[in-house]
C-alpha positions in Angstrom: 264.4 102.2 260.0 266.1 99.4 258.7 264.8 96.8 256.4 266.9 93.3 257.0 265.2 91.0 254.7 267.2 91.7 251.4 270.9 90.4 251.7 273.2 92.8 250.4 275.3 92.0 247.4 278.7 92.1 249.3 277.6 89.3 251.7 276.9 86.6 249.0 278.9 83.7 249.1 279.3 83.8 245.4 277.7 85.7 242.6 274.1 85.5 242.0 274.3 83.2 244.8 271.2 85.1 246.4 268.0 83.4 248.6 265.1 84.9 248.2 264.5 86.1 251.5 260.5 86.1 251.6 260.5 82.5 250.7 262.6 82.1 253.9 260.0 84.1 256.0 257.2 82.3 254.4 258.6 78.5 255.4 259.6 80.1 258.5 256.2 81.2 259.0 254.5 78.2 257.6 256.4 75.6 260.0 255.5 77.4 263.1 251.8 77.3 262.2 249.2 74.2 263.2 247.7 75.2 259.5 249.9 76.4 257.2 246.7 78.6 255.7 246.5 80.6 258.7 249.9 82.4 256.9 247.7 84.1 254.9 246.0 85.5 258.4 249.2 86.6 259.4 250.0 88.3 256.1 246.5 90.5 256.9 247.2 91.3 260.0 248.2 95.1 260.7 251.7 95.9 261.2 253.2 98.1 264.1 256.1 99.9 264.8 258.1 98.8 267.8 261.6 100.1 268.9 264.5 98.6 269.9 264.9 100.6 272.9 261.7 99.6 274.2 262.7 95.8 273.3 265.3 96.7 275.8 263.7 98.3 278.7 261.0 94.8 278.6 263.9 92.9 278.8 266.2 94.3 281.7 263.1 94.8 283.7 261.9 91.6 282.7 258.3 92.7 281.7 255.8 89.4 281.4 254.0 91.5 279.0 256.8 91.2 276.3 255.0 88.1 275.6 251.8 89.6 274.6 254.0 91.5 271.3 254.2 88.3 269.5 250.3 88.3 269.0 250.7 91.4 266.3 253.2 92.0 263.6 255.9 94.7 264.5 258.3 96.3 262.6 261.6 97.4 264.5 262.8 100.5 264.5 266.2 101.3 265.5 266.9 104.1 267.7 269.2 106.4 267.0 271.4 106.1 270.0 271.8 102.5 269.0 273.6 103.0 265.6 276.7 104.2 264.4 277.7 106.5 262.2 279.4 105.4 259.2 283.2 105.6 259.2 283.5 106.8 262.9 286.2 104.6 263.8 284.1 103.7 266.7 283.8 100.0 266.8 286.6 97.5 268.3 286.8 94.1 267.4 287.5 91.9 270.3 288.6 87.9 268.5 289.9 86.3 271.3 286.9 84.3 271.0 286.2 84.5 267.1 287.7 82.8 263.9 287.7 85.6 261.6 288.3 84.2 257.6 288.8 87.8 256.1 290.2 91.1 257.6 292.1 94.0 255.6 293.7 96.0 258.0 294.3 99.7 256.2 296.6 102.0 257.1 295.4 105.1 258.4 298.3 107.8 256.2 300.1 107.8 253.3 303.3 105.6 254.5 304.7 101.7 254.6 305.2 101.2 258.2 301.7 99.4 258.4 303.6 96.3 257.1 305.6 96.2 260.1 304.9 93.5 262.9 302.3 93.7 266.2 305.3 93.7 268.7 308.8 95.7 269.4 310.6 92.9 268.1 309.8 89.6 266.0 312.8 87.7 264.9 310.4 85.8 262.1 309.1 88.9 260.8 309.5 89.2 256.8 308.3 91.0 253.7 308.7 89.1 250.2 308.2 91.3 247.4 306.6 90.1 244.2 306.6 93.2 242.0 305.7 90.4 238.7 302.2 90.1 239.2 300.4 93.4 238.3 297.5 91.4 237.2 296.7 90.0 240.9 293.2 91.3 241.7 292.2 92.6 245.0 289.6 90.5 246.3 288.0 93.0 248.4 284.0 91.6 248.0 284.0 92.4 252.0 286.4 95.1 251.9 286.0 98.5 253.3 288.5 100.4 251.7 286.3 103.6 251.4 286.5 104.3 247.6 286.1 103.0 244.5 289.5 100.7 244.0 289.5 100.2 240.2 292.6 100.5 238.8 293.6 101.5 241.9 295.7 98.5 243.7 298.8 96.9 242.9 300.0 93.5 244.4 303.1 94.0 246.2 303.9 90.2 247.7 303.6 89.0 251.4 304.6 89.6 254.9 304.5 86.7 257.1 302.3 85.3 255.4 299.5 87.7 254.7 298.9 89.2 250.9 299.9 93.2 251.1 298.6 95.5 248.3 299.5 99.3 247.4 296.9 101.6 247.0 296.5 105.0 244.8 293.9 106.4 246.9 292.3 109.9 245.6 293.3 112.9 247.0 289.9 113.8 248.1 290.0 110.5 250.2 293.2 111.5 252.2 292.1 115.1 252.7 289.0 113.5 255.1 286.3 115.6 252.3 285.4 112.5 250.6 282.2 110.5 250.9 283.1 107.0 251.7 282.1 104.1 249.7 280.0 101.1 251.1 282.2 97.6 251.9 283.3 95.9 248.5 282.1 98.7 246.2 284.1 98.6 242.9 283.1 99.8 239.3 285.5 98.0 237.7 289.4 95.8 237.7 291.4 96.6 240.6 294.3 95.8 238.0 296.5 99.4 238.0 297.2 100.7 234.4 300.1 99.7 232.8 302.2 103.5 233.2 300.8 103.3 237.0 302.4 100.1 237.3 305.7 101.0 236.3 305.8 104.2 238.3 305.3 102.5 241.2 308.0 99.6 240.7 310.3 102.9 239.7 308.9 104.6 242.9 309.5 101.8 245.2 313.7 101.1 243.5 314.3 104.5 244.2 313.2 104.4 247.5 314.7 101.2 248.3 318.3 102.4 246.2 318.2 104.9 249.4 318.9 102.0 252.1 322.5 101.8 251.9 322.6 97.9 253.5 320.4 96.9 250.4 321.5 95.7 246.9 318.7 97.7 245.2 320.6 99.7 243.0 319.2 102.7 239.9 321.1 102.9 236.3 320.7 106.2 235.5 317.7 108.3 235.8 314.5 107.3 238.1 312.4 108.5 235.3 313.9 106.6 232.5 311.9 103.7 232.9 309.6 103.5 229.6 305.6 103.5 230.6 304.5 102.5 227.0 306.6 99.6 225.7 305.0 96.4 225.3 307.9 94.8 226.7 310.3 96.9 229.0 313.9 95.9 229.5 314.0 96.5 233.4 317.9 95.5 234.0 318.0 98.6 231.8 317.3 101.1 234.9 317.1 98.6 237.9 318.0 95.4 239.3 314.3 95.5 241.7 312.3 92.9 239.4 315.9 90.5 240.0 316.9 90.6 243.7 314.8 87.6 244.4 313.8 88.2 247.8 313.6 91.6 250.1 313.1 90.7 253.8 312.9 93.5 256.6 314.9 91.5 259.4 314.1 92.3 262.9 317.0 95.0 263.6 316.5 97.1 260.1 312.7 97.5 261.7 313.8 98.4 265.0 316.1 101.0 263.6 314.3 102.5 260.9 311.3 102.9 263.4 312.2 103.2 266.8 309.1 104.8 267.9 306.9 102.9 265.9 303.2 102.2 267.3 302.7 98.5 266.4 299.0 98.1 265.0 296.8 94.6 265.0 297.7 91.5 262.8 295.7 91.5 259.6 295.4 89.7 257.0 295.3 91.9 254.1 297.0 95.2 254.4 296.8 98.1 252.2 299.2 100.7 252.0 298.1 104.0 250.9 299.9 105.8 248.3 
């Protein structure tokens, strides 16, 4: 049973932006009535249970009588065949037909190839890094990450043109034995702490320091990076935070994955760590 008259915190446009939903019912009510006093009839009257997969056999066989429900107050029930279970993977968005304003697109293991392009080979296909915004929230009000993501995300720049974050997700989470969070949910800053932060930037140099056709280079040790300082000295142990711009071109893709499976075009894309 389902209740659809509250609107959920994650679906306000803004903050406290909320419309009290029986004063909606009430005008609604009110403006379909020859005397707006007979609401308080229909506030009286008894309340019945109808499901939805009754609703549906009146309507394929195209009952008359369907019109003889809206002399009564129903409640719907939904049936369980009709709903799915949360975090199935069950549902497939079709927009060819739709303008969607926000999608994240997650990747489904612990890797970075979710930043690579929808197709076997795209000539405009780039990733800018911006490792110099650690503050950058994750604006994930909509979101269904599946855990709590404070302190948990860390701004890593753009590819083609859509914003790409890293993720620390628990270990719980990756091992499937994790009870997933509702869409948006968040106890806190997504901001990562400031010794996270640096272990990641030191994580992604070394990995980088491993592509031999890139200038990303490590002085010394990949742990000498200092996690406490207030201001660290990164030329110190690597050039990543100087090399103005890394870009994947189409052939170091092609190579590095050759039996990629190309995934849909998000907007927002979170790569698990």
């Amino acid at each position: 049973m389902v209740d659809i008259a509250p609107v959920p915190e994650a679906y306000l446009a803004e903050p406290g932006d909320r419309v009290d939903q029986s004063k909606v019912l009430e005008h609604i009510i009110a403006t379909t009535l020859h005397d707006p006093a007979d609401l308080d009839l229909f506030d009286e009257k008894s309340v019945y249970t109808l499901k939805l997969s009754k609703l549906k056999r009146l309507y394929e066989n195209q009952d008359p009588r369907v019109i003889d429900l809206l002399s009564k107050r129903h409640k719907i029930i939904i049936d369980k065949n009709f709903k799915l279970e949360f975090g199935q993977r069950e549902i497939l968005l079709d927009t060819s037909q739709t303008m969607i304003d926000y999608q994240l697109i997650v990747a489904n293991s612990i890797g970075f190839d979710i930043l690579l392009p929808n197709m076997p080979s795209d000539h405009r296909f780039s990733f800018n890094m911006d490792l110099k915004r650690p503050q950058k929230q994750f604006k994930g009000k909509h979101a269904m990450v599946g855990f709590d993501t404070k302190g948990r995300m860390l701004y890593l720049g753009r590819a083609n043109n859509e914003d790409v974050y890293l993720t620390m997700a628990p270990n719980e989470f990756l091992d499937g034995h994790f009870e997933l969070c509702p869409a948006g949910y968040s106890t806190g800053s997504s901001v990562m702490s400031r010794r996270h932060y640096r272990q990641m930037v030191m994580m992604l140099a070394y990995f980088l320091s491993m592509i031999p056709h890139l200038a990303y280079i490590i002085l010394g040790g990949r742990y000498d990076q200092d996690l406490e300082d207030d201001k660290p000295v990164w030329s110190m142990v690597t050039n990543i935070m100087y090399v103005p711009i890394f870009a994947f071109e189409n052939h170091t893709y092609n190579s590095c994955y050759p039996n990629y499976h190309y995934n849909s075009s998000p907007t927002i894309r979170l790569v698990y760590l």
